[in-house]
C-alpha positions, -999 to 999 in steps of 0.1 A, spaced: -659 633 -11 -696 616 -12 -706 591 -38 -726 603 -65 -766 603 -62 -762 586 -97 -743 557 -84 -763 547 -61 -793 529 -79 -769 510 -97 -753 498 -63 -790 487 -50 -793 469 -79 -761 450 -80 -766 442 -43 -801 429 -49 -788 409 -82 -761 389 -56 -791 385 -31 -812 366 -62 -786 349 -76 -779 333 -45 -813 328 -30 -818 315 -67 -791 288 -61 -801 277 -26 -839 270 -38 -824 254 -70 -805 229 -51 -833 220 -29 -860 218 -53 -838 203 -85 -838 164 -87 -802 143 -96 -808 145 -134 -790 173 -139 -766 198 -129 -782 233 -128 -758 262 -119 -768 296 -114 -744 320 -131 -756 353 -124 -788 375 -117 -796 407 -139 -817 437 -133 -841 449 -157 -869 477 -163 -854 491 -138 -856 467 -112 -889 455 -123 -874 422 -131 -846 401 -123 -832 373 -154 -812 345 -137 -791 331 -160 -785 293 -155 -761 266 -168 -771 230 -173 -755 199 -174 -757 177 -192 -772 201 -223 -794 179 -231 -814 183 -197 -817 218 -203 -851 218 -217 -868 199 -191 -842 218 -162 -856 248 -177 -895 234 -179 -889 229 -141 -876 263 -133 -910 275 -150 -929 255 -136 -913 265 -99 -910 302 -105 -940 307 -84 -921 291 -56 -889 305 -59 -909 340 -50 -921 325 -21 -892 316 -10 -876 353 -13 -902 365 2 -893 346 34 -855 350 31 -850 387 20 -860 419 29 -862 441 -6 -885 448 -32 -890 415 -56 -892 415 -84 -907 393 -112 -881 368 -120 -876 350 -151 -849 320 -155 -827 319 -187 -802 291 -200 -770 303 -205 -748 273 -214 -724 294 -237 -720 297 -274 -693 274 -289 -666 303 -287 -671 301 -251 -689 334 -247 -721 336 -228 -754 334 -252 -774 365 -253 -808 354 -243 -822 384 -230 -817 400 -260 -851 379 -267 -870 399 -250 
């Protein structure tokens, strides 16, 4: 029996959120300094494919802002870099914190947008 016709965006679209998410974590531990722990924790595909949200961790919290000031300020870069390490459609990508609430479960910043 074939796979569904349906499926298969859905499949694209997790495969090209593992292809971010890591291409995200490479370029992050290159370009990041020692001040801070930054950990990507996983890539999300939105209007339909339009955009990607990485969702990062940082460590110690209060290196977040200026982790996060970084990852703006690189965004620009981080396309670059896809574009020379994968072969895909790219989308815009935005980076998110996502340190976790105090129960543990993971905030819900792209509800934001």
């Amino acid at each position: 029996m074939s796979p569904s016709p349906m499926r298969e965006p859905r499949k694209q679209a997790n495969r090209a959120e593992e292809i971010v998410a890591h291409e995200a974590a490479q370029f992050i531990s290159r370009e990041a300094g020692s001040e801070s722990l930054i950990t990507v924790i996983r890539a999300q595909s939105i209007a339909h494919g339009d955009r990607m949200l990485v969702f990062v961790s940082v460590f110690p919290i209060e290196k977040a802002q200026a982790a996060m000031n970084l990852l703006a300020r690189k965004r620009e870069a981080f396309s670059d870099h896809l574009k020379a390490h994968v072969h895909m459609r790219l989308p815009r990508v935005d980076f998110l914190l996502d340190n976790g609430e105090e129960d543990g479960a993971p905030a819900n910043e792209f509800s934001k947008i």
